[in-house]
SEKOL-945319 format. One record per residue (C-alpha): residue number from 1; residue in one letter; chain; x, y, z. Coordinates in nm, 2 decimals, padded with zeros to 4 digits. Each point is the difference from the previous one (the first is absolute). Layout:
# residues N
REC|pos|code|unit|east|north|up
REC|NUM|A|A|X|Y|Z
...
# end
This chain:
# residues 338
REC|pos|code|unit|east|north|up
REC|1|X|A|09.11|09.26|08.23
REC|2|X|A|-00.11|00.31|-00.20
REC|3|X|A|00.26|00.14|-00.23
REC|4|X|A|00.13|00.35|00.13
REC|5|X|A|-00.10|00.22|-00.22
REC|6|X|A|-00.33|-00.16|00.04
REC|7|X|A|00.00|00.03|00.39
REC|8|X|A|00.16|00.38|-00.01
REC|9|X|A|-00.33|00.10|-00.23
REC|10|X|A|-00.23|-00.15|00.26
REC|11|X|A|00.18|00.20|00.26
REC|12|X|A|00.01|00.30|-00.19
REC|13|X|A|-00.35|00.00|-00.08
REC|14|X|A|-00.09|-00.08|00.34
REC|15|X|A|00.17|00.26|00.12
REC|16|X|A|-00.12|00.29|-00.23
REC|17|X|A|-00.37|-00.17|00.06
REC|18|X|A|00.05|00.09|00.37
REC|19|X|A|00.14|00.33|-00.06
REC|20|X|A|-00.28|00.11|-00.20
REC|21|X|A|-00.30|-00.15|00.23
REC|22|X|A|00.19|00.12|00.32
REC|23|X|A|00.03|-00.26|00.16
REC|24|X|A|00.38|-00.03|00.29
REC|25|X|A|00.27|-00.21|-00.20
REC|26|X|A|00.01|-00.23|00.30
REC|27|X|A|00.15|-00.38|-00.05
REC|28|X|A|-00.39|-00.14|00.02
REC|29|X|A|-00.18|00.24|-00.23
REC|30|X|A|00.30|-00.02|-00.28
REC|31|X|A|-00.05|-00.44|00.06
REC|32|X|A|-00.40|00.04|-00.08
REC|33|X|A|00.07|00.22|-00.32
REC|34|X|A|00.29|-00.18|-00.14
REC|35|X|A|-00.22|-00.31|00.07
REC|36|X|A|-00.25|00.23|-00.24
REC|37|X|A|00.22|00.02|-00.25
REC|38|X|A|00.15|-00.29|-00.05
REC|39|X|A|-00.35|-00.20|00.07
REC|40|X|A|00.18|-00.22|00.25
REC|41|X|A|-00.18|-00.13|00.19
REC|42|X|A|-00.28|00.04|-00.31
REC|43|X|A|-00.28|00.00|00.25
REC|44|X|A|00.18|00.31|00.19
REC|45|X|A|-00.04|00.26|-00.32
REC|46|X|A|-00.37|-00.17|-00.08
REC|47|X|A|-00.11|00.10|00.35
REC|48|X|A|00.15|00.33|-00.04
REC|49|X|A|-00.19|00.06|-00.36
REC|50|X|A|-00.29|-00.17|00.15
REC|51|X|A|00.01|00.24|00.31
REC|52|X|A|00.06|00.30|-00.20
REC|53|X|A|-00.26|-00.04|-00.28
REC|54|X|A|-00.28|-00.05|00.32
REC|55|X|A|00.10|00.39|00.06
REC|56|X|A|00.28|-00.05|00.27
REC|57|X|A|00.25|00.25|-00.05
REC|58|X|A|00.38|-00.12|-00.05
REC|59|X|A|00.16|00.20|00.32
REC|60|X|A|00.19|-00.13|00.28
REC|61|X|A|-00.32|-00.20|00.22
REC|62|X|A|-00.06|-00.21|-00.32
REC|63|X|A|00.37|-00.07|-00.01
REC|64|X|A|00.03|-00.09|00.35
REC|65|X|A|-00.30|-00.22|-00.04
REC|66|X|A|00.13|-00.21|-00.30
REC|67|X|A|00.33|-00.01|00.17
REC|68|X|A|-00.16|-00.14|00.36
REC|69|X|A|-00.17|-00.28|-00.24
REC|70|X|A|00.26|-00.09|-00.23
REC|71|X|A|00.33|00.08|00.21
REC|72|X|A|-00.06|00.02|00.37
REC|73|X|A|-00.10|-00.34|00.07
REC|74|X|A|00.37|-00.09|00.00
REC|75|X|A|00.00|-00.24|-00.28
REC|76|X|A|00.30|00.10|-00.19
REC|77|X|A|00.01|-00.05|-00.39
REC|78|X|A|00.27|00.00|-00.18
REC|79|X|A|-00.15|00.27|-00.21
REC|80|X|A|-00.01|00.24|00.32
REC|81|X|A|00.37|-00.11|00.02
REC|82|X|A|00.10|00.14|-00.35
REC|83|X|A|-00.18|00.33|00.07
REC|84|X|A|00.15|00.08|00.30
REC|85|X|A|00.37|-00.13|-00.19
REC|86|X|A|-00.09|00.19|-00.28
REC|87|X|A|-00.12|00.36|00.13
REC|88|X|A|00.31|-00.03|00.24
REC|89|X|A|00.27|-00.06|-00.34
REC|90|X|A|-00.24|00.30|-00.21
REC|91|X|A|00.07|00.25|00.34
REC|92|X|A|00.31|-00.07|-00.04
REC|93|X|A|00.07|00.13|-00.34
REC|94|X|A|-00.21|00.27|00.06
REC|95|X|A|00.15|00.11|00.26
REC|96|X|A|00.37|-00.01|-00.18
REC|97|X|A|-00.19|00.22|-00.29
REC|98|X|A|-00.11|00.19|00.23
REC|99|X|A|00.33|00.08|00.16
REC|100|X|A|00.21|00.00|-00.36
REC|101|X|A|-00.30|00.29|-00.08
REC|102|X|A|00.09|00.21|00.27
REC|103|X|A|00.32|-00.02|-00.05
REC|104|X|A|-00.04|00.16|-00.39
REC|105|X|A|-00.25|00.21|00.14
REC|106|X|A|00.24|00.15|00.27
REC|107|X|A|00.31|00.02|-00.28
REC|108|X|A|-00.20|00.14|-00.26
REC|109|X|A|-00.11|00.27|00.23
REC|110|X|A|00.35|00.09|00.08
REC|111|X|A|00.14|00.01|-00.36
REC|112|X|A|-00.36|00.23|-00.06
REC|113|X|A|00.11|00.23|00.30
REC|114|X|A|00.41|00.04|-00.13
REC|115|X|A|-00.11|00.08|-00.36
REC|116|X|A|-00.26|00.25|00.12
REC|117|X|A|00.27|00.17|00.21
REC|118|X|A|00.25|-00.01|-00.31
REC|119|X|A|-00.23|00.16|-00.23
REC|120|X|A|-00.11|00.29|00.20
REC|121|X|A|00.35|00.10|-00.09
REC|122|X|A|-00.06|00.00|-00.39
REC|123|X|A|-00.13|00.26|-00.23
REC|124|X|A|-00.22|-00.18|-00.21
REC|125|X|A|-00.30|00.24|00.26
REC|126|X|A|-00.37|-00.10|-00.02
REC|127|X|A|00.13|-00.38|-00.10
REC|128|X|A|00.20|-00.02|00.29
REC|129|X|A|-00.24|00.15|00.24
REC|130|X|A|-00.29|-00.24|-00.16
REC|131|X|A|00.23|-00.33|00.06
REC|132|X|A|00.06|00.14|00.38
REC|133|X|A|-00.35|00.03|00.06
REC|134|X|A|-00.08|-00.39|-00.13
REC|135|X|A|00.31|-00.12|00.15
REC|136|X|A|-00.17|00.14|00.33
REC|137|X|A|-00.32|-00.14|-00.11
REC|138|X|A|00.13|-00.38|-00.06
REC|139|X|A|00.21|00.04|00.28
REC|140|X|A|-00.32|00.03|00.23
REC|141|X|A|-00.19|-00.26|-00.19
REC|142|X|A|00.33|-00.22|00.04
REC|143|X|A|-00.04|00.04|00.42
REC|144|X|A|-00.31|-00.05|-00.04
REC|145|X|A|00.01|-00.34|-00.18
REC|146|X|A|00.28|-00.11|00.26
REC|147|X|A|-00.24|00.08|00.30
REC|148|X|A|-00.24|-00.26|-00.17
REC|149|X|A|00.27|-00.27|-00.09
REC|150|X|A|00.09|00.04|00.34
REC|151|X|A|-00.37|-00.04|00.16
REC|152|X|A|-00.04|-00.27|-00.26
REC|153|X|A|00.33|-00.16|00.08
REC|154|X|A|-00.16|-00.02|00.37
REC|155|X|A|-00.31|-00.14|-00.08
REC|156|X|A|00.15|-00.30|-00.18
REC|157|X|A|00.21|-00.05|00.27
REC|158|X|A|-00.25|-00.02|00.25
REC|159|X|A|-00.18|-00.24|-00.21
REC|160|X|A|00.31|-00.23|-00.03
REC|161|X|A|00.05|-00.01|00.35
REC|162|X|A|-00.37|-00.05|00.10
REC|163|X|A|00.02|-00.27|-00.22
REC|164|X|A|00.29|-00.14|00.13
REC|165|X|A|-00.20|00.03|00.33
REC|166|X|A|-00.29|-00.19|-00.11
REC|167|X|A|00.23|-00.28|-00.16
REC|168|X|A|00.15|-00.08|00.36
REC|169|X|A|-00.33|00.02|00.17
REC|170|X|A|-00.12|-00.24|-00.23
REC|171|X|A|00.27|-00.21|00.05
REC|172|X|A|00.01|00.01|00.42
REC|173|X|A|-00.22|-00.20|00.22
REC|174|X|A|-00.21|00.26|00.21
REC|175|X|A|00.02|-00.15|00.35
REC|176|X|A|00.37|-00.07|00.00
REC|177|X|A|00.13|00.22|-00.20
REC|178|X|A|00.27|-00.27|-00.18
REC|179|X|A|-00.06|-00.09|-00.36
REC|180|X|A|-00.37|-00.16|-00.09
REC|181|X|A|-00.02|-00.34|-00.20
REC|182|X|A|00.00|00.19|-00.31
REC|183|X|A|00.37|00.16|00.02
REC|184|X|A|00.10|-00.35|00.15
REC|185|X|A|-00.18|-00.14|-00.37
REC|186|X|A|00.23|00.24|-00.18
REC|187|X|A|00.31|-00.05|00.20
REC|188|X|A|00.01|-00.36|-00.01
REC|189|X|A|-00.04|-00.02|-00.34
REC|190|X|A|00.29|00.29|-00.03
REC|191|X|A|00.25|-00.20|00.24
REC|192|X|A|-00.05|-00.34|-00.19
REC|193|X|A|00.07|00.16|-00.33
REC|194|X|A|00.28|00.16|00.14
REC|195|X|A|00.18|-00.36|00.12
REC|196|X|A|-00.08|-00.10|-00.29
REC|197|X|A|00.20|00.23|-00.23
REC|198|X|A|00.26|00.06|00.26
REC|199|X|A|00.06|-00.34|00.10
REC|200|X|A|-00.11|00.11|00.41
REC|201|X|A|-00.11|-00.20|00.29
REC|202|X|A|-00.38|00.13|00.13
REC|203|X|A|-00.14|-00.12|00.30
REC|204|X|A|-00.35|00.00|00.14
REC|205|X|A|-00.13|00.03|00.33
REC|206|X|A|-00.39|-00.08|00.08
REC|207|X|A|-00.09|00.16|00.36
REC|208|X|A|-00.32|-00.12|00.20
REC|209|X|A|-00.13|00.14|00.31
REC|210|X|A|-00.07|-00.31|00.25
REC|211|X|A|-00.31|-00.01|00.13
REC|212|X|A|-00.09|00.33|-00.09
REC|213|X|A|-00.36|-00.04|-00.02
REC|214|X|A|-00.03|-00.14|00.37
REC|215|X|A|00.23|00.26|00.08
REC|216|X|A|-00.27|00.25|-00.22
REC|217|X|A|-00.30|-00.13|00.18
REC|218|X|A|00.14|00.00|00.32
REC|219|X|A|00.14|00.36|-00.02
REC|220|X|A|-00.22|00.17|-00.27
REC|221|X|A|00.06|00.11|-00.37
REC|222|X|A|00.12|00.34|00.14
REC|223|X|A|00.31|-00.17|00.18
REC|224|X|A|00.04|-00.28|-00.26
REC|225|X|A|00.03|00.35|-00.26
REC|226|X|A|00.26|00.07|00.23
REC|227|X|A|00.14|-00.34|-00.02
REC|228|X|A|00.03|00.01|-00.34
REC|229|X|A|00.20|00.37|-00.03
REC|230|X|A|00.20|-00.13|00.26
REC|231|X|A|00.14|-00.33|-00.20
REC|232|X|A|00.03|00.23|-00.33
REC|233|X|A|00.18|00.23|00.20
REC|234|X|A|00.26|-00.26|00.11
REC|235|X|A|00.05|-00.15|-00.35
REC|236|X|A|00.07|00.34|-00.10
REC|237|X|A|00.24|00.07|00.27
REC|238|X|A|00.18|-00.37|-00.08
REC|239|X|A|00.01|-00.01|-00.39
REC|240|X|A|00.30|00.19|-00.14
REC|241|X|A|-00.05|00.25|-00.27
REC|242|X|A|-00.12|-00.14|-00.36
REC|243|X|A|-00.18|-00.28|00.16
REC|244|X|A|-00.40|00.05|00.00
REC|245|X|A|-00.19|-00.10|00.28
REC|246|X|A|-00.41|00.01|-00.10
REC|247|X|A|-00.30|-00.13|00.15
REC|248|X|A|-00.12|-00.28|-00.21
REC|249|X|A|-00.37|-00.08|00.16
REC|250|X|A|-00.14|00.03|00.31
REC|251|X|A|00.21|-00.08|00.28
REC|252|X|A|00.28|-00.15|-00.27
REC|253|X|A|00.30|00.22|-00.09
REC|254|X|A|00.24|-00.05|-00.27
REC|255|X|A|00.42|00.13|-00.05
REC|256|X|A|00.17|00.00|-00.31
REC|257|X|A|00.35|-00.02|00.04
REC|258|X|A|00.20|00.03|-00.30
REC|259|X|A|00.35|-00.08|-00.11
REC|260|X|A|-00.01|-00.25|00.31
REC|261|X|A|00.04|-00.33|00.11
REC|262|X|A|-00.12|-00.24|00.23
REC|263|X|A|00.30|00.06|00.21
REC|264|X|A|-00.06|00.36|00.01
REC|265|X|A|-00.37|00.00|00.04
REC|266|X|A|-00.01|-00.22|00.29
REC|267|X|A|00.16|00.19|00.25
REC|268|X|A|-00.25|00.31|-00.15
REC|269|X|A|-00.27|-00.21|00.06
REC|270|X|A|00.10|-00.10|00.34
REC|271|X|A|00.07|00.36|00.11
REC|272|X|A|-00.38|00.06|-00.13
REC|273|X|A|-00.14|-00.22|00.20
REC|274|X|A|00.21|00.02|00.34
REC|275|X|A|-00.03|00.39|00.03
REC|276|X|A|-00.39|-00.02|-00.07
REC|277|X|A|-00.04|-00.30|00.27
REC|278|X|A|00.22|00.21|00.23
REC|279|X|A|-00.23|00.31|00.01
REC|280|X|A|-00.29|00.04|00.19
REC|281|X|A|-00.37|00.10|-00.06
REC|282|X|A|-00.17|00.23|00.19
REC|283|X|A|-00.34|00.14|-00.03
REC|284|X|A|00.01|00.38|-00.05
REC|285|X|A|-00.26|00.15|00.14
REC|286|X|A|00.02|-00.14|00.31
REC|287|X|A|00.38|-00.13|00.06
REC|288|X|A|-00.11|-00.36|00.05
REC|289|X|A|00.32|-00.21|-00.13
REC|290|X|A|-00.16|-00.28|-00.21
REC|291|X|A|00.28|-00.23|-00.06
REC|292|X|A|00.23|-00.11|-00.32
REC|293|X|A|-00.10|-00.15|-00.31
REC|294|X|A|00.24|-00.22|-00.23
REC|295|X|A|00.02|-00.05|-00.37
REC|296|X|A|00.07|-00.27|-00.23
REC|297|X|A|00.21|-00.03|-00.28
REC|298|X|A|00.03|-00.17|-00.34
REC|299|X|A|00.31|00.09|-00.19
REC|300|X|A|00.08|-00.14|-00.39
REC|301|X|A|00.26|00.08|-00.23
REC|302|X|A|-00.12|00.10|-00.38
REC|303|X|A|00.07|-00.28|-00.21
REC|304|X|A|00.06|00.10|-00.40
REC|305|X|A|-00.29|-00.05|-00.24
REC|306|X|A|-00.25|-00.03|00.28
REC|307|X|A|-00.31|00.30|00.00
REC|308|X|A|-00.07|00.23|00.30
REC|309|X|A|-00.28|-00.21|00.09
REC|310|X|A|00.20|-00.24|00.00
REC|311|X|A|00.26|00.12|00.26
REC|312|X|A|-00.25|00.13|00.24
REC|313|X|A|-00.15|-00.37|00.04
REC|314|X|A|00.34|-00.15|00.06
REC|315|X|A|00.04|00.27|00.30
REC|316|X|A|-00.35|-00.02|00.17
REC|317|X|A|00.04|-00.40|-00.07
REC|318|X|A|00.31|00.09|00.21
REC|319|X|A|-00.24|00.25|00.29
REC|320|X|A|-00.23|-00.27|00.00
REC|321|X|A|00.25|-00.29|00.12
REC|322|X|A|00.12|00.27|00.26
REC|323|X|A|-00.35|00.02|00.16
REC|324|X|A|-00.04|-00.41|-00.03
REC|325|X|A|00.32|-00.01|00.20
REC|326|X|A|-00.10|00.25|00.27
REC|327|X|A|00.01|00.32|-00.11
REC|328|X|A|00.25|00.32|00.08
REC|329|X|A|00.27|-00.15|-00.20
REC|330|X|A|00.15|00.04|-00.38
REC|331|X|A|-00.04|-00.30|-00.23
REC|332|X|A|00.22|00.02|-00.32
REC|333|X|A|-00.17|-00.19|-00.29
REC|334|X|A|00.15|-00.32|-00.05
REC|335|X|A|00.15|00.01|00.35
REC|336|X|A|-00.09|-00.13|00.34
REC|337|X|A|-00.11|00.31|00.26
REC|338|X|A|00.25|00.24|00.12
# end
């Protein structure tokens, strides 16, 4: 991890790079020129020299090319990580500077307008009259200067939130709109270090589609799309909030369920899979019902010192044994089928 200071300089200078050459401060143009900055990835800021010195002029369609090579494959480094992290936490202070600015400004405006007023009253003539008129004078460079900390104030803002935007789209799984394998990377880690420290039960549940691909071939990838919104839907309409249901792979799904038990998750994981066998499929564009499908479940209970990895295994050893012994059914690890 880069130190602070370190990471706020990259920003800053990615920022004021940007602002000079013209190009939008948009979440993928500021990744590509802190990349510059800091060299990380080194290969990003050689192809940008190397790009530049062949006569290719640093503006936005050579920043959306570098970022479309180094950035829009999805492979997320960690680097890409810190810059988002970073740019968010140097927003942030500007934005209170920006505020605590306007704030003097505004004051110091007032106090300018009540002395000018309580000096028009003196005798002290062409003095007086001279102070009025630059009182008037900074008082008009002083709205002035708020109507840009304000403008400014919005632009950072925009750029936090857009930011914020591109962090969840980043972290969401396009078809079915739950979390992507990604987020369930970072949550899983999160939860376990949590029952660590706190001393908490966290429970697992590993979801498989049965027979989805005969299901797929039969039907068509359109309606095994919809087969697959349809079982994030119901995981997401049985999990209780602070529990992260994600699609792990393919047709596999995952559930994190924190600060719980075995005793607790099982009857979550049962209410997951009845509600999703009880609901029908039905082809859309012509009305044609298509049947049910059923899932299987492998639950596993977090035990201390063990590694995400780890846990998963236990809990699809755990999915497996429920398809060996006939699917549609929950298998806690370590346990005969339920």
């Amino acid at each position: 991890m880069q130190d602070r200071e370190q990471a706020d300089f990259f920003a800053r200078n990615a920022l004021s790079r940007m602002t000079v050459l013209g190009i939008p401060p948009t979440p993928e143009n500021f990744l590509v020129w802190y990349g510059y900055f800091s060299a990380k990835p080194p290969t990003l800021k050689k192809a940008v020299d190397l790009l530049i010195a062949g006569g290719r002029p640093a503006d936005t369609v050579l920043t959306e090319e570098i970022y479309r090579r180094f950035f829009a494959q999805g492979v997320e480094t960690a680097e890409v990580m810190e810059a988002s992290e970073t740019v968010d936490t140097l927003l942030a202070r500007l934005m209170e500077r920006v505020s605590a600015q306007a704030r003097g400004a505004e004051a110091y405006g007032g106090a300018l307008a009540d002395a000018a007023t309580e000096l028009k009253g003196g005798e002290i003539g062409g003095i007086v009259t001279r102070l009025v008129e630059e009182t008037h004078r900074m008082a008009a460079l002083n709205r002035d200067m708020q109507a840009h900390l304000r403008a400014a104030g919005s632009e950072i803002d925009g750029l936090r939130q857009s930011l914020g935007e591109a962090r969840e789209q980043a972290e969401t799984d396009a078809l079915t709109a739950i979390a992507n394998r990604k987020r369930f990377d970072q949550t899983i880690r999160k939860a376990i270090a949590d029952s660590v420290e706190r001393g908490e039960a966290l429970t697992l549940l590993m979801v498989d589609i049965d027979h989805f691909k005969r299901f797929n071939d039969t039907h068509g990838h359109q309606v095994g799309d919809q087969v697959l919104r349809l079982v994030a839907k119901t995981l997401t309409d049985c999990v209780r909030a602070g529990d992260l249901p994600a699609r792990y792979g393919g047709e596999e799904f995952a559930v994190v369920l924190p600060k719980t038990g075995i005793q607790v998750a099982r009857p979550i994981a049962e209410r997951i899979r009845t509600t999703l066998a009880a609901r029908k499929i039905i082809r859309r564009n012509t009305g044609e019902g298509l049947g049910g499908i059923t899932i299987s479940i492998g639950a596993a209970l977090y035990q201390p010192g063990e590694t995400p990895a780890a846990l998963v295994a236990r809990a699809d050893s755990a999915l497996y044994a429920a398809k060996r012994q006939g699917r549609n059914r929950l298998v806690v690890e370590g346990e005969s089928a339920g």
